[in-house]
DODRENVEX-57297 format. One record per residue (C-alpha): residue number from 1; residue in three letters; x, y, z. Coordinates in steps of 0.1 Angstrom, whole numbers, plus 5000, padded with zeros to 4 digits. Example, Ala and Ser with C-alpha at 12.3 -4.5 7.8 and 13.67 -1.06 7.14 Angstrom:
2
(1 ALA (5123 4955 5078)),
(2 SER (5137 4989 5071)),
This chain:
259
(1 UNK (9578 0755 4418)),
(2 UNK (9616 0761 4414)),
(3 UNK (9633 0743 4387)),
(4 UNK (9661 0738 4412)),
(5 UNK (9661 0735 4447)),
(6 UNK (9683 0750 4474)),
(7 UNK (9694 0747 4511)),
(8 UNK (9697 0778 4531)),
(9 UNK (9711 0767 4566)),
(10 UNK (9705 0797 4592)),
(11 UNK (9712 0808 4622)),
(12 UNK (9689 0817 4647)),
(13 UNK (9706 0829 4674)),
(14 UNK (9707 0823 4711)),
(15 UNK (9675 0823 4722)),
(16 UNK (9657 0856 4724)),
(17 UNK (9639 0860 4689)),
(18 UNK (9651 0898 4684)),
(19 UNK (9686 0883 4676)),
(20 UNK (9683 0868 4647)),
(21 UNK (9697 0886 4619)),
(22 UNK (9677 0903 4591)),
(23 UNK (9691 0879 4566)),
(24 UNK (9684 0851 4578)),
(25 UNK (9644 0865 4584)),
(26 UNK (9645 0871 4545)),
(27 UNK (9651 0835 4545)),
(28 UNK (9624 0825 4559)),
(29 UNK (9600 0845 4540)),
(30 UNK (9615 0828 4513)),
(31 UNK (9612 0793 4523)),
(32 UNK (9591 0769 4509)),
(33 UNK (9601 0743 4541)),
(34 UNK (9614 0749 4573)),
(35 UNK (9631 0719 4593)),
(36 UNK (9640 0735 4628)),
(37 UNK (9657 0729 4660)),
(38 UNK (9643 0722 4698)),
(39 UNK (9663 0754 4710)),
(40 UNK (9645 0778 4682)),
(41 UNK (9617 0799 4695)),
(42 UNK (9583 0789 4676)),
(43 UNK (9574 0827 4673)),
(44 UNK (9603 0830 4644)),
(45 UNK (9584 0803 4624)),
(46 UNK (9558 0830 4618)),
(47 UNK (9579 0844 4589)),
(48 UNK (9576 0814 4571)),
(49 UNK (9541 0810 4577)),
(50 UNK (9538 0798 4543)),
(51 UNK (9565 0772 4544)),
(52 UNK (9560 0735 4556)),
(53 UNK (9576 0735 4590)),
(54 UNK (9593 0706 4602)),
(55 UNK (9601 0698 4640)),
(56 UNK (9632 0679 4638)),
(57 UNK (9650 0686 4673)),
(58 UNK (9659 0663 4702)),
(59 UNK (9658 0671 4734)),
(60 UNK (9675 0648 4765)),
(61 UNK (9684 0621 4738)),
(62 UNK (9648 0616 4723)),
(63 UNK (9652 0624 4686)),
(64 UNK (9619 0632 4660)),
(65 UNK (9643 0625 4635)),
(66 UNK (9677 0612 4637)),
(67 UNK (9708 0627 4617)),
(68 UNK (9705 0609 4587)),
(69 UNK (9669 0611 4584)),
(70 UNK (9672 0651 4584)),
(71 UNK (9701 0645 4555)),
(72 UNK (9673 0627 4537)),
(73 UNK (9643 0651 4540)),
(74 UNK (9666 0680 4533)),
(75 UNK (9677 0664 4500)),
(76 UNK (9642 0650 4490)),
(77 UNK (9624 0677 4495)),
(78 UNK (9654 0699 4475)),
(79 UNK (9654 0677 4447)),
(80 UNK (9611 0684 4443)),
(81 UNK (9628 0720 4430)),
(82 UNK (9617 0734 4466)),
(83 UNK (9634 0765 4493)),
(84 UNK (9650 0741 4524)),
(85 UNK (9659 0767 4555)),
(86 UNK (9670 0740 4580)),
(87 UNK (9669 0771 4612)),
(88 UNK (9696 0759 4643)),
(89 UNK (9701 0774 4671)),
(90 UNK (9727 0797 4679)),
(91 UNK (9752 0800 4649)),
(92 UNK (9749 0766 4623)),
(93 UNK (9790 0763 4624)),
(94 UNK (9793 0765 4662)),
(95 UNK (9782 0726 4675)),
(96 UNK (9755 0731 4648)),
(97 UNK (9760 0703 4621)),
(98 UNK (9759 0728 4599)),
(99 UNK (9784 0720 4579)),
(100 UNK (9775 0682 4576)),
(101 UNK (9741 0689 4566)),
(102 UNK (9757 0715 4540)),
(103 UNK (9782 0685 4526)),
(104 UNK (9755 0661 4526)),
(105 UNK (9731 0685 4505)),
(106 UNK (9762 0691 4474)),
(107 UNK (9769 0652 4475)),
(108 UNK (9736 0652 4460)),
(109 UNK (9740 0685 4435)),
(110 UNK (9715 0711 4461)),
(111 UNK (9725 0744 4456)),
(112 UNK (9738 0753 4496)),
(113 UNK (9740 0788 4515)),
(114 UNK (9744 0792 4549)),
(115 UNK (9733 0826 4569)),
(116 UNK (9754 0830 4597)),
(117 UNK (9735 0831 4633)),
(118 UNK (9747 0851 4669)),
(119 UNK (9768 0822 4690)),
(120 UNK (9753 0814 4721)),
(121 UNK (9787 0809 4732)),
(122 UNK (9796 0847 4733)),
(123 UNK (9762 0865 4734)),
(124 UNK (9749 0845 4762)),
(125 UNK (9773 0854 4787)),
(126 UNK (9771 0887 4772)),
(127 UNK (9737 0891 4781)),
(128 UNK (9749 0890 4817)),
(129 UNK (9772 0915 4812)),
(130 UNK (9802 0885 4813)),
(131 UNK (9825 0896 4787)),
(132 UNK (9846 0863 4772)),
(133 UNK (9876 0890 4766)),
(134 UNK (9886 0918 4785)),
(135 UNK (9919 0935 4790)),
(136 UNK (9943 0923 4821)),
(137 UNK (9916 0891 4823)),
(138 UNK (9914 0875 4796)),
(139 UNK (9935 0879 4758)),
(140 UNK (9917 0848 4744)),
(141 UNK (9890 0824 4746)),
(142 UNK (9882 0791 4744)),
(143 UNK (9843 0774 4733)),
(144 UNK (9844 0737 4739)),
(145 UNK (9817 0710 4736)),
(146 UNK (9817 0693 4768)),
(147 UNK (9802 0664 4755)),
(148 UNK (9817 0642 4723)),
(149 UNK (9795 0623 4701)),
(150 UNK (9808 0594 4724)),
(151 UNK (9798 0611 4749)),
(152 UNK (9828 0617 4764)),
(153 UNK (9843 0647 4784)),
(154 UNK (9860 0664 4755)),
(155 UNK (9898 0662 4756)),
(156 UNK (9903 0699 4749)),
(157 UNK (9889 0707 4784)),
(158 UNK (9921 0693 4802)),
(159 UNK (9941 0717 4775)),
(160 UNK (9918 0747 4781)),
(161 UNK (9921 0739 4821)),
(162 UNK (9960 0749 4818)),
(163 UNK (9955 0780 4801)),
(164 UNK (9950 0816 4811)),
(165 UNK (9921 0818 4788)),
(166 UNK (9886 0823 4793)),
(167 UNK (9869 0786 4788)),
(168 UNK (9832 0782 4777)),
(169 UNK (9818 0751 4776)),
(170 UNK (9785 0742 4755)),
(171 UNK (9769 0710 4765)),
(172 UNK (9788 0706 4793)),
(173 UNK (9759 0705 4821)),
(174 UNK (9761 0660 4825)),
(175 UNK (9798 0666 4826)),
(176 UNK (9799 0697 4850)),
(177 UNK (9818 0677 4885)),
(178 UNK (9846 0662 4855)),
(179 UNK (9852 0700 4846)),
(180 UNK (9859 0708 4875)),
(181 UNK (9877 0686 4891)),
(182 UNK (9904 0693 4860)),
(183 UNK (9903 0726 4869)),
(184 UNK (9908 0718 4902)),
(185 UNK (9941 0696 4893)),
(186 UNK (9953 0730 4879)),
(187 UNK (9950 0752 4911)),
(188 UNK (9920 0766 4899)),
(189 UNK (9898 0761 4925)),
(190 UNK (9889 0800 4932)),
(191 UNK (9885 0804 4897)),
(192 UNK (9852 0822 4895)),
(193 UNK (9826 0805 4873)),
(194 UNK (9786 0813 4859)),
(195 UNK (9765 0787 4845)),
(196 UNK (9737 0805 4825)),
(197 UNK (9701 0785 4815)),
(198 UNK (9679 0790 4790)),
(199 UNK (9704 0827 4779)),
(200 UNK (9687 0854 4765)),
(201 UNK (9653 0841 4770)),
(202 UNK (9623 0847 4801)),
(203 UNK (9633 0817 4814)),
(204 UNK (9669 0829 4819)),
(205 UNK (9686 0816 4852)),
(206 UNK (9722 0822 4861)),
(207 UNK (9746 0807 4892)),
(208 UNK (9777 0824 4898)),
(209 UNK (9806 0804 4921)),
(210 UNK (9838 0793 4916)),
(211 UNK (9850 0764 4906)),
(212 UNK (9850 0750 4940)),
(213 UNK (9817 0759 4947)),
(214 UNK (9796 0754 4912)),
(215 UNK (9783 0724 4916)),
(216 UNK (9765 0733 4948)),
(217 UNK (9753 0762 4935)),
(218 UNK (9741 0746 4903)),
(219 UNK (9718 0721 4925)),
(220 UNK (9710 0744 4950)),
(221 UNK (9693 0765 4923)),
(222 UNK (9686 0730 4897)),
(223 UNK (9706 0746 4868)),
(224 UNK (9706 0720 4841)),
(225 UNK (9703 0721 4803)),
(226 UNK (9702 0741 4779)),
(227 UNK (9730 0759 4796)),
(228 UNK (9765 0775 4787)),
(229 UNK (9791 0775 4813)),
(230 UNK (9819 0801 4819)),
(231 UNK (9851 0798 4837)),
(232 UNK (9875 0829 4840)),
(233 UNK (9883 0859 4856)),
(234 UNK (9859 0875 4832)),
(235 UNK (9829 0863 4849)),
(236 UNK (9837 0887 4883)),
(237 UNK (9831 0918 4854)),
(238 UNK (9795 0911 4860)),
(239 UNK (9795 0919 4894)),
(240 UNK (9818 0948 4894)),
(241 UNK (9794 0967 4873)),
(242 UNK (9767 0959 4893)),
(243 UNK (9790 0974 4921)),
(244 UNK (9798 1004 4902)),
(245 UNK (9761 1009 4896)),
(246 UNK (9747 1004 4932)),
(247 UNK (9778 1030 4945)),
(248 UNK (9765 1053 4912)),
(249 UNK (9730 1052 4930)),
(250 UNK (9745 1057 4964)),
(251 UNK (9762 1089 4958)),
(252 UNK (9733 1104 4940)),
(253 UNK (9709 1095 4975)),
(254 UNK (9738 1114 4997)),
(255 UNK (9735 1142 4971)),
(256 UNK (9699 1142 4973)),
(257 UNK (9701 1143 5007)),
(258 UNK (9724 1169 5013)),
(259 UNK (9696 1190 4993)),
């Protein structure tokens, strides 16, 4: 047993186990107990197989633990000289209470680290070929959770509705007809838009619209959380390559056939 114990908060990416980094695998190794996350795939708790492992996720509002009970075990089981990972989702400083955890750990005098995960809120849309940037679409980009701890419609969404930037929203599913309707009050209503389920993952799903159209398309094909949604010019990038691609295979059938 360690004379001193330690809190390593990590990363684990978007979904899809592949991504998460190399460091933050170490960590794992090295854990003595893991607390994880609903949105982490159980087959990365296999390099911690000799760790404790901890479900403390919610999912929908039901909570195993609640926030300060996660504060507590983290600190308790740190102070018996023991390796904490606490393994979130997507990147621990993006919507990932990271950092509160992290505060909450020193308060105490636990030695704190943090290994930094793969954002859902860029590699998701990624993984449809969405870029969140892209030259004569987008110069900037804006991630936004669309869903307060008062559960309100974040503020910043009316802000990031004005702008020229591309807008990704986290959380945002319960919210999805107030988002666009702000949209909406900008002019916005041909905006194209993608909401992505489950990114990265087998059980990926994706509806593309506009912001007119979104919330059809999300019932007609019963979208809901976990999902990431994208508004922006960007999102059309995802088409044009597979445009590009089908008039790639096109010109190499009248080739063929010309043979």
């Amino acid at each position: 047993m360690r004379r001193g114990g330690k809190l390593t908060v990590v990363g684990a990416g978007p979904g899809d186990v592949d991504l998460i980094t190399l460091k933050g695998v170490k960590a794992l190794q090295n854990a003595d107990v893991v607390l994880y996350d609903a949105l982490v795939d159980s087959e990365l708790l296999e390099h911690a197989s000799q760790a404790e492992q901890i479900f403390v996720g919610k999912r929908r509002g039901c909570y195993s633990y609640q926030q300060e009970q996660i504060n507590d075990l983290i600190v308790e089981r740190a102070q018996q000289g023991l390796h904490v990972v606490r393994l979130k989702g997507g990147d621990p400083f993006v919507f990932g209470r990271g950092a509160e955890e992290m505060e909450h750990a020193s308060a105490f005098g636990v030695e704190v680290a943090v290994v930094p995960g793969i954002s859902s809120s860029v590699s998701v849309p990624a993984s449809q070929n969405i870029p969140v940037t892209k030259r004569g679409s987008a110069e900037s980009f804006w991630v936004i959770t669309g869903t307060t701890k008062e559960h309100k419609l974040s503020n910043d969404v009316a802000l990031a509705a004005k702008s020229n930037a591309t807008v990704i929203i986290l959380m945002g599913m319960s919210k999805l007809g107030e988002i666009m309707e702000l949209f909406k009050e900008e002019g916005k209503t041909e905006t194209p838009v993608a909401i992505i389920q489950n990114g990265t993952t087998e059980n990926e799903k994706i509806g593309i619209g506009t912001v007119a159209s979104i919330e059809h398309k999300a019932k007609e094909q019963q979208l809901s959380n976990p999902a990431i949604i994208v508004i922006g010019e960007v999102v059309n990038h995802r088409q044009n390559i597979l445009d590009i691609q089908l008039e790639y295979q096109n010109q190499g059938k009248k080739l063929f056939e010309k043979v």
